[in-house]
C-alpha positions as a LaTeX table, in Angstrom:
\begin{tabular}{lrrr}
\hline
Residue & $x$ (\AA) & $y$ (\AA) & $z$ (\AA) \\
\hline
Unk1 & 5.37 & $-4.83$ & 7.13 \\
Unk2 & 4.82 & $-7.63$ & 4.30 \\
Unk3 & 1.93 & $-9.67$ & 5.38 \\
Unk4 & 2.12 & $-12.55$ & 2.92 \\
Unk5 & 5.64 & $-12.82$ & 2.58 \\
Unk6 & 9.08 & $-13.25$ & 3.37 \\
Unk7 & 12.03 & $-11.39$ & 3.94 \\
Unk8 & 13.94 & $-11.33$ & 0.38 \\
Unk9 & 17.74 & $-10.73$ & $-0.27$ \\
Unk10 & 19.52 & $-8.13$ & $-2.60$ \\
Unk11 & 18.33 & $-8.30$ & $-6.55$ \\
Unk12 & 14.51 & $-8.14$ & $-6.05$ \\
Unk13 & 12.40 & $-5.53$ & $-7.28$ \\
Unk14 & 9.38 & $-4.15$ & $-6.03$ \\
Unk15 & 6.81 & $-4.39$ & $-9.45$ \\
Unk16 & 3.30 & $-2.60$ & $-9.00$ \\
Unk17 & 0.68 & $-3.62$ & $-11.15$ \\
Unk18 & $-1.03$ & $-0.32$ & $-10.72$ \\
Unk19 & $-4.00$ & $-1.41$ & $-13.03$ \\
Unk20 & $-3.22$ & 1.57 & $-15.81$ \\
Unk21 & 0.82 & 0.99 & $-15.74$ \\
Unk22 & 3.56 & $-1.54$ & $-14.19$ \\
Unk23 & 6.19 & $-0.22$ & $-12.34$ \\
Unk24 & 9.32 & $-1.74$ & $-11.09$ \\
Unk25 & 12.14 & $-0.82$ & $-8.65$ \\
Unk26 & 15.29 & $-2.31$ & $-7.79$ \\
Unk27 & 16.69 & $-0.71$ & $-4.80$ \\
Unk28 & 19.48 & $-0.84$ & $-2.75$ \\
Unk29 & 20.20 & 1.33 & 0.58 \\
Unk30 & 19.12 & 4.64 & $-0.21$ \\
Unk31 & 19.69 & 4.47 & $-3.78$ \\
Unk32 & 17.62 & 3.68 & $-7.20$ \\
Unk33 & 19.26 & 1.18 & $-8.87$ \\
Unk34 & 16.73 & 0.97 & $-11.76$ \\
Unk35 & 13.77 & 2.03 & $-12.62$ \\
Unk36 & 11.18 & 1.45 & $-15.19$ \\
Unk37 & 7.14 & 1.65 & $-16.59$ \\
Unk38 & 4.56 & 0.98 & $-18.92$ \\
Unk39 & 1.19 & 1.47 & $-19.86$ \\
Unk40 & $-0.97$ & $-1.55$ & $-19.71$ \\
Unk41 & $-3.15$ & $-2.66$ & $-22.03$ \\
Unk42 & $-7.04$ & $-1.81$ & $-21.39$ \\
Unk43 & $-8.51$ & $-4.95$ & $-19.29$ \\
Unk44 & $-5.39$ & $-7.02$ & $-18.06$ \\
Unk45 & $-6.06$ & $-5.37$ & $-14.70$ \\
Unk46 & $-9.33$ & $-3.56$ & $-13.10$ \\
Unk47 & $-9.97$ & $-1.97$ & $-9.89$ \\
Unk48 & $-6.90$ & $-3.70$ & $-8.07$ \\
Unk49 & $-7.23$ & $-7.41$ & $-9.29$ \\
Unk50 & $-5.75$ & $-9.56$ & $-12.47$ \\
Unk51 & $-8.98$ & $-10.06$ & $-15.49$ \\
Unk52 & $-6.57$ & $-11.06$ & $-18.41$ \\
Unk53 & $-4.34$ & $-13.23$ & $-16.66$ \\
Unk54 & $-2.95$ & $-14.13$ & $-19.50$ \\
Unk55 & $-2.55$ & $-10.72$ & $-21.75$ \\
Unk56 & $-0.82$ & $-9.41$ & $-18.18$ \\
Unk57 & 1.90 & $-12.44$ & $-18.18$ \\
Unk58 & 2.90 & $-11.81$ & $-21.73$ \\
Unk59 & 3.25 & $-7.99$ & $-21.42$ \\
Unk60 & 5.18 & $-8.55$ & $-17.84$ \\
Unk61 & 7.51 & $-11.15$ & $-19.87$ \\
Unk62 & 8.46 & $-8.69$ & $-22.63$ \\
Unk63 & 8.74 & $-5.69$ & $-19.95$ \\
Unk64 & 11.06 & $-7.28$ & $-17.78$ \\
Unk65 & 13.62 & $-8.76$ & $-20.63$ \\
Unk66 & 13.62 & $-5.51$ & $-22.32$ \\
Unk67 & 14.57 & $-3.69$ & $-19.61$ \\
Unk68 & 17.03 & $-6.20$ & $-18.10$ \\
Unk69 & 15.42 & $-6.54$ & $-14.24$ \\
Unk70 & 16.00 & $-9.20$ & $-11.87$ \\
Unk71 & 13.26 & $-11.92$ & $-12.14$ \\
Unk72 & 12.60 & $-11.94$ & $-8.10$ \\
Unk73 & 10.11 & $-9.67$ & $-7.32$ \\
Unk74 & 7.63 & $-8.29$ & $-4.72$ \\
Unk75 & 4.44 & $-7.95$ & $-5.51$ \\
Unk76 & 1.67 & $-4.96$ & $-4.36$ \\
Unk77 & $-1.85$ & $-5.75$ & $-4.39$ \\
Unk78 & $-4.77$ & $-2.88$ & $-3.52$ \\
Unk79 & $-8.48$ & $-3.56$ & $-4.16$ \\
Unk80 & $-11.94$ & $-4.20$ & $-2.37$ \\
Unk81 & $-10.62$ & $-7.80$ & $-1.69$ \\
Unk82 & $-8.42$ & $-6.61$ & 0.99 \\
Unk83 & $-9.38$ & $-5.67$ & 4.54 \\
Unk84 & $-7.18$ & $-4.13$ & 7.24 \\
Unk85 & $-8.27$ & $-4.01$ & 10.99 \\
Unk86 & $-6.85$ & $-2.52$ & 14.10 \\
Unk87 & $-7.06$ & $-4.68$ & 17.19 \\
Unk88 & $-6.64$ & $-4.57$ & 20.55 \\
Unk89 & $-5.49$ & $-7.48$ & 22.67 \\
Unk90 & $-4.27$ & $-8.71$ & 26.22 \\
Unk91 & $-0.70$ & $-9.13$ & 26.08 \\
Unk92 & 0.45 & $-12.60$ & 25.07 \\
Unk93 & 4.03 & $-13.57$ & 25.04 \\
Unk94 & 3.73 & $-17.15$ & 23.11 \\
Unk95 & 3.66 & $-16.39$ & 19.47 \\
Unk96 & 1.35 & $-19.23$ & 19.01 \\
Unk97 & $-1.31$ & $-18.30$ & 21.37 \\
Unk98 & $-1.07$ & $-14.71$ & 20.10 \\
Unk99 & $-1.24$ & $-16.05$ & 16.56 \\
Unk100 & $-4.93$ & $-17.98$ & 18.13 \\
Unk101 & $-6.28$ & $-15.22$ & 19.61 \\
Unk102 & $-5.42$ & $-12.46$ & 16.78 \\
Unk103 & $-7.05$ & $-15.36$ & 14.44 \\
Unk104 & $-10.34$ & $-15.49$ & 16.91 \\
Unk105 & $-11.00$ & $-11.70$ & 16.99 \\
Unk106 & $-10.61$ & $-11.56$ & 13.56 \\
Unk107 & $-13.41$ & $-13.41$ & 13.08 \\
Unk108 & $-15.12$ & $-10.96$ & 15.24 \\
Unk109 & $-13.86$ & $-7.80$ & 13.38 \\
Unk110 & $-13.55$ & $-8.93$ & 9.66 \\
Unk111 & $-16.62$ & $-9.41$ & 7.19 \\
Unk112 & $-15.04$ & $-12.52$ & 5.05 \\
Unk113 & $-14.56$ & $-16.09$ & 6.16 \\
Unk114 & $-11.31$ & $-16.43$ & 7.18 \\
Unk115 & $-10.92$ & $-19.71$ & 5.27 \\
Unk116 & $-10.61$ & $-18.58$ & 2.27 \\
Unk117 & $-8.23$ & $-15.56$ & 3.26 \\
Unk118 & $-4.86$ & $-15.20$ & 3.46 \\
Unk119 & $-4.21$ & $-13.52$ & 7.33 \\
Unk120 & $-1.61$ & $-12.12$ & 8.51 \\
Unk121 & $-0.72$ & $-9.79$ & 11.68 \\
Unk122 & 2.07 & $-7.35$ & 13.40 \\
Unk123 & 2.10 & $-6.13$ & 16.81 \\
Unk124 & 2.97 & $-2.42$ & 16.58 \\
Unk125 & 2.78 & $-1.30$ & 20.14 \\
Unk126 & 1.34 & $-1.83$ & 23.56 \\
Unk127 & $-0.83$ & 0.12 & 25.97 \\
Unk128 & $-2.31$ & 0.32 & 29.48 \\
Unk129 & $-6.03$ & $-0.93$ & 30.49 \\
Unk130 & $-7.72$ & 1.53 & 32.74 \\
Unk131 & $-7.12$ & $-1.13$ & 35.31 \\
Unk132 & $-3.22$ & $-0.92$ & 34.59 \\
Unk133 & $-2.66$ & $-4.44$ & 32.62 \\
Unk134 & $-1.04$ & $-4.63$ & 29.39 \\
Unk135 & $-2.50$ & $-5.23$ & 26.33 \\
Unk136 & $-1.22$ & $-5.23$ & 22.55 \\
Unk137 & $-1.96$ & $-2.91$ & 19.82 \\
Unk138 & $-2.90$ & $-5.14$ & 16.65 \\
Unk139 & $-2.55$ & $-4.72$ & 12.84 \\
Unk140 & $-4.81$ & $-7.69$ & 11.10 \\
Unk141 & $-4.52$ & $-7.59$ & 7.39 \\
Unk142 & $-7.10$ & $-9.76$ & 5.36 \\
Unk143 & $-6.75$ & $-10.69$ & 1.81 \\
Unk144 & $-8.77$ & $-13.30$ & $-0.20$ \\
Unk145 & $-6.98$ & $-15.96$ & $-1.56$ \\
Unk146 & $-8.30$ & $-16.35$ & $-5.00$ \\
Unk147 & $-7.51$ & $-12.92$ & $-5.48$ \\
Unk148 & $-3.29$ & $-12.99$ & $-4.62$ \\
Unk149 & $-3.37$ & $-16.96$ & $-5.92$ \\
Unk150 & $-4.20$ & $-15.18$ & $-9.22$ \\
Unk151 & $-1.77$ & $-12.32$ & $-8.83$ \\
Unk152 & 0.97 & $-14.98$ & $-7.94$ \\
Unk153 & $-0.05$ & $-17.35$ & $-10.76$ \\
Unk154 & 0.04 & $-14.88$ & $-13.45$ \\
Unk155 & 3.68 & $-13.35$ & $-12.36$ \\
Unk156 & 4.88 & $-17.16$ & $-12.60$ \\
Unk157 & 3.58 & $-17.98$ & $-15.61$ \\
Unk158 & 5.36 & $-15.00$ & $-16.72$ \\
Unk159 & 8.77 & $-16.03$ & $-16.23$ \\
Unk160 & 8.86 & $-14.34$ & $-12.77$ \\
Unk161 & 9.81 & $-15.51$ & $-9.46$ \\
Unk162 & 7.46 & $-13.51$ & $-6.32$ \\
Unk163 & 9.02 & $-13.79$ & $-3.36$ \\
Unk164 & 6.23 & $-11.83$ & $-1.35$ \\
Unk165 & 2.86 & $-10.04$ & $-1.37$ \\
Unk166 & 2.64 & $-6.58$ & $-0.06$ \\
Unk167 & $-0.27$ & $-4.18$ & 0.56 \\
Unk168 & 0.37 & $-1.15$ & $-1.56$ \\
Unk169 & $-0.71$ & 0.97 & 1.34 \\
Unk170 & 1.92 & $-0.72$ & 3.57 \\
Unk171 & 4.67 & 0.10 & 0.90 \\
Unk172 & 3.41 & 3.34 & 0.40 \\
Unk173 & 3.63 & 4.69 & 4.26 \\
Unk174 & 7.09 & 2.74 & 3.73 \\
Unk175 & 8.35 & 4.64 & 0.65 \\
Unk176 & 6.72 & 8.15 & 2.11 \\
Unk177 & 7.04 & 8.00 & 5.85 \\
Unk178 & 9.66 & 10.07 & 7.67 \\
Unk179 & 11.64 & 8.94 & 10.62 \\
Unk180 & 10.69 & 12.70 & 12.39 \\
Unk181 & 7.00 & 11.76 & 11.96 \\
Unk182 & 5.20 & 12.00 & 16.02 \\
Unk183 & 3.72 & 9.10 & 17.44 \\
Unk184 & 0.61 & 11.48 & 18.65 \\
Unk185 & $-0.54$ & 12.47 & 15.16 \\
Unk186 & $-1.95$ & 10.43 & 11.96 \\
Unk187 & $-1.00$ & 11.18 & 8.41 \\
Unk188 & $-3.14$ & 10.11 & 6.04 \\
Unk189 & $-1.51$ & 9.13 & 2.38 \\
Unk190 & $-3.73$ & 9.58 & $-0.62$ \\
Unk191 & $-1.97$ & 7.87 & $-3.79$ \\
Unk192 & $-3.87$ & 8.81 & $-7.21$ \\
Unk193 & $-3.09$ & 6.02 & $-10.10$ \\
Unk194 & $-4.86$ & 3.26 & $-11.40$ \\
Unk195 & $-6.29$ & 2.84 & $-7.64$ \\
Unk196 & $-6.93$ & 5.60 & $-5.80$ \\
Unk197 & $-5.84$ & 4.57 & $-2.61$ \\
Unk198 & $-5.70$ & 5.51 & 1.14 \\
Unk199 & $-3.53$ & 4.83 & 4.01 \\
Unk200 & $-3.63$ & 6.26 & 7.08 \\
Unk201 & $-0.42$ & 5.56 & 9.33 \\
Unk202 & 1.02 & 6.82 & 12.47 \\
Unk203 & 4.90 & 6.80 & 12.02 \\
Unk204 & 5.37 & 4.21 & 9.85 \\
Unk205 & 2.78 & 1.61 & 10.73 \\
Unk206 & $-0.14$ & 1.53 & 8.54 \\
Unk207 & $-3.86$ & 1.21 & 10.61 \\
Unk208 & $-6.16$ & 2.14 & 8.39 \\
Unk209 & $-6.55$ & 1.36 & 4.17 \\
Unk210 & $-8.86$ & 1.28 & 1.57 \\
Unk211 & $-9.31$ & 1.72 & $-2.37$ \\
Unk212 & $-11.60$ & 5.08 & $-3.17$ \\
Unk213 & $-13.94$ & 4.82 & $-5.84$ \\
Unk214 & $-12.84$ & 8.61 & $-7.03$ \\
Unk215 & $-11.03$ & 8.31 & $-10.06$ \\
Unk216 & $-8.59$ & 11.66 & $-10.30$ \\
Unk217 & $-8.27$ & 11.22 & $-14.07$ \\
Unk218 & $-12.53$ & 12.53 & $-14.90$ \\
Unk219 & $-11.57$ & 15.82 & $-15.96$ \\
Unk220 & $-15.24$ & 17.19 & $-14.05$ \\
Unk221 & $-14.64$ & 19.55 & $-11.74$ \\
Unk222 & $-16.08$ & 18.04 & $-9.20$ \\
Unk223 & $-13.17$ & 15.73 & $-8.85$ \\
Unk224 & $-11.55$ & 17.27 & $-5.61$ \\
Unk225 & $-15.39$ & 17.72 & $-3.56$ \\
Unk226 & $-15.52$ & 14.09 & $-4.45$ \\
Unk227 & $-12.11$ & 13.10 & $-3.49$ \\
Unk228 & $-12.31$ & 14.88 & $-0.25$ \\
Unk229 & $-15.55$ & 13.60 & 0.90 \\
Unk230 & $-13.90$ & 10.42 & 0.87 \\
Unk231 & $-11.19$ & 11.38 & 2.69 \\
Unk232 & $-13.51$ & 13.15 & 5.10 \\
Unk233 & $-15.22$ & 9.56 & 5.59 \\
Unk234 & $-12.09$ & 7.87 & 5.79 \\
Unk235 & $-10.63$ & 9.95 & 7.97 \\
Unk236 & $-13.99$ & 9.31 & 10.47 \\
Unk237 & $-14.46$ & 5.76 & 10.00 \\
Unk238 & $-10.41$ & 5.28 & 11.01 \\
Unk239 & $-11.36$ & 7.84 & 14.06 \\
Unk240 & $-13.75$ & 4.92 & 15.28 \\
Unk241 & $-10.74$ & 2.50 & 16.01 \\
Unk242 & $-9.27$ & 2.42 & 19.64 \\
Unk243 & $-6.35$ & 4.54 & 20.34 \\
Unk244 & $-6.96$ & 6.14 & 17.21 \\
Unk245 & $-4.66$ & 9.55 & 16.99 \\
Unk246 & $-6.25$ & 12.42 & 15.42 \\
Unk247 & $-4.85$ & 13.34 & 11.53 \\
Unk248 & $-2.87$ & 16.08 & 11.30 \\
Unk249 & $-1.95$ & 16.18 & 7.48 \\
Unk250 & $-2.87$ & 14.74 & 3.94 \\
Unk251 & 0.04 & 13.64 & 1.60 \\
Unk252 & $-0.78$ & 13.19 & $-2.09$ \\
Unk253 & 1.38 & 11.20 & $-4.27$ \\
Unk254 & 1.00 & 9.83 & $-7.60$ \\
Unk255 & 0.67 & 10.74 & $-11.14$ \\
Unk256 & $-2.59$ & 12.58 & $-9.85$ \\
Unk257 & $-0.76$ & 14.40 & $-7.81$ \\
Unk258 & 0.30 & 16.70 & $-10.59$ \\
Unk259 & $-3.06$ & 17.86 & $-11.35$ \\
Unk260 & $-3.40$ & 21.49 & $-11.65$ \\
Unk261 & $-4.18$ & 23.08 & $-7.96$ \\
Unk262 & $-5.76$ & 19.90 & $-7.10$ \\
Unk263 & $-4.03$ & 19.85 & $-3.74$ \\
Unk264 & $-4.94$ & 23.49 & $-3.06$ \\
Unk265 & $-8.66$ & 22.48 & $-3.54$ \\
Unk266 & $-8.39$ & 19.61 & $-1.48$ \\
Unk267 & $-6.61$ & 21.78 & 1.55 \\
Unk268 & $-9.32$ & 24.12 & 1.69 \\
Unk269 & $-12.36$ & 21.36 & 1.60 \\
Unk270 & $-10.83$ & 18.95 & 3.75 \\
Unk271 & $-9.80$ & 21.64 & 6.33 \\
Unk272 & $-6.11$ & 19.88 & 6.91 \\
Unk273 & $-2.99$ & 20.59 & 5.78 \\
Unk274 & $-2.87$ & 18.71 & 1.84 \\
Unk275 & 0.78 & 18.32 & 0.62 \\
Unk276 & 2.39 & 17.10 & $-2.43$ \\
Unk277 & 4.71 & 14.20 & $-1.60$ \\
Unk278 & 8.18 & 13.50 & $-2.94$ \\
Unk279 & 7.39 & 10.96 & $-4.80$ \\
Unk280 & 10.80 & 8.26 & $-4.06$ \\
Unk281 & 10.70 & 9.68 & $-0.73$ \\
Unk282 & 14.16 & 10.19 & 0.49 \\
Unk283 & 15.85 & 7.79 & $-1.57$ \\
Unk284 & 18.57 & 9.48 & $-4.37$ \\
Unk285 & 16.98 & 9.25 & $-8.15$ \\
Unk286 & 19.75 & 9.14 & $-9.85$ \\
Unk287 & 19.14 & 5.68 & $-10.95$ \\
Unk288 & 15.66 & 6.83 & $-12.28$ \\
Unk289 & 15.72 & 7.15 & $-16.23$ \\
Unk290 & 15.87 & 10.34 & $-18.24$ \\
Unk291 & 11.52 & 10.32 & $-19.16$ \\
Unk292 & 10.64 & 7.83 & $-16.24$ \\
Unk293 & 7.73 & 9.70 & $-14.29$ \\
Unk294 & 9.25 & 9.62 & $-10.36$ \\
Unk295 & 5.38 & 9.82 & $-9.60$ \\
Unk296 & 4.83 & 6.24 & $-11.25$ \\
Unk297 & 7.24 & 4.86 & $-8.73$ \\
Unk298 & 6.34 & 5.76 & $-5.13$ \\
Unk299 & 4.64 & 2.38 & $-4.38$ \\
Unk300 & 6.96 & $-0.05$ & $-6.61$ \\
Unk301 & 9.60 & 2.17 & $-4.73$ \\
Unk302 & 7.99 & 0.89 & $-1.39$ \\
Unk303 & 7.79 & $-2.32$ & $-2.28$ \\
Unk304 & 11.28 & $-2.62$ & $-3.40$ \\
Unk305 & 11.77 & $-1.60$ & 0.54 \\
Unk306 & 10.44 & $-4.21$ & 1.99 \\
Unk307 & 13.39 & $-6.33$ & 1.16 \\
Unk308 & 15.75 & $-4.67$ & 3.88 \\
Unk309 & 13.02 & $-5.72$ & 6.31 \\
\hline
\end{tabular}
């Protein structure tokens, strides 16, 4: 799912402007075609969303003529501009109508005016009413506007050409989801990089997102009670939604990943299974460069799958 965009052909790269690195993929099929990060500079980005427009477009013009990458990318945004609801409707067969009646409940369900957000929507199933009638399962994905105008602005004043704007959550379950996953049971994804973020997805459709404020990279040690109370709240507030299935597994992925036994502590305080993803998912990484971090890559990785959409 790409909620502000459209589908984009072959020579795009998914870039994530994690807010401590950048990180592009080109992809194509199951393979890495390139690969390639670097650190930011201190301020360009913070907590999800462009401060130094201009500092970012200069570094993300050098970056992408050193290292030879197409110019059409896809962009991932994650911050506490961004607001992802799961609603239920009566079945509507005209897109229109459906597209009026998402757009009223979202009203309803979602605490920013909707004119100044950029909305977007994807059925992802249907279900029964107690009475037997049809009715649609919902994912509404909010964004502010001034926050991915800015995003877009800056990539095009750096030479670049977006083609789309992705959540990073959305590319995430993409990159990290596997075709065996059950229908019945949630997985919740934890990526730790510049944003901490959560997703929590059943298959591969995304319900449930949001940035934590727990930053893996404090060396205290209360780090993974801190993390995992947030998951633990996460995990409740997505519980709340209708339909909801219950979570059978956390996934970590990211360059926090690697901290020492952190996803040992976080198995035995979150009482659910805590894994350590492969971080390019199932996709061959032999186009990944000799001293690229694979754990840098997991949402540009997703991103850059969004193109065979």
């Amino acid at each position: 799912m790409g909620p502000f965009g459209k589908k984009s052909s072959r020579g795009s790269v998914g870039l994530d402007l994690d807010g401590g690195f950048i990180a592009a993929v080109e992809t194509s099929g199951s393979r890495i075609l390139a690969a390639a990060s670097e650190t930011l500079p201190p301020g360009a980005v913070r907590d999800g969303e462009v401060i130094d427009s201009e500092a970012l477009a200069d570094v993300l013009k050098s970056f992408f003529e050193e290292h030879k990458l197409p110019k059409r990318v896809r962009l991932g945004v994650s911050n506490q501009q961004i607001v992802v609801r799961h609603l239920e409707l009566p079945r509507i067969d005209d897109s229109r109508e459906l597209e009026a009646a998402v757009r009223f409940q979202a009203a309803e369900a979602i605490a920013m005016p909707l004119d100044e957000a950029v909305l977007d929507h994807q059925v992802i199933g249907e279900t029964l009413s107690p009475e037997g009638a049809a009715r649609l399962r919902v994912v509404v994905v909010a964004a502010r506007e001034t926050m991915v105008s800015r995003f877009v602005e800056t990539v095009k004043a750096a030479g670049l050409r977006p083609e789309s704007v992705d959540l990073n959550a959305f590319a995430l379950v993409r990159a990290l989801a596997e075709p065996t996953d059950s229908e019945d049971i949630a997985r919740v994804y934890c990526h730790l990089g510049g944003v901490t973020n959560l997703a929590i997805a059943v298959g591969n459709a995304c319900l449930f997102t949001r940035p934590l404020s727990t930053d893996w990279r404090n060396e205290s040690s209360h780090v993974p009670a801190e993390l995992a109370e947030e998951i633990r709240l996460s995990i409740d507030y997505y519980m709340a939604q209708p339909a909801a299935r219950p979570a059978g597994e956390v996934l970590i992925s990211g360059p926090g990943s690697a901290r020492e036994s952190l996803a040992d502590e976080l198995n035995e305080l979150i009482h659910l299974p805590v894994a350590i993803a492969e971080p390019l998912g199932g996709l061959d990484p032999s186009g990944l460069p000799d001293g690229e971090d694979p754990n840098r890559h997991t949402v540009a990785t997703g991103l850059a799958l969004g193109a065979a959409e």
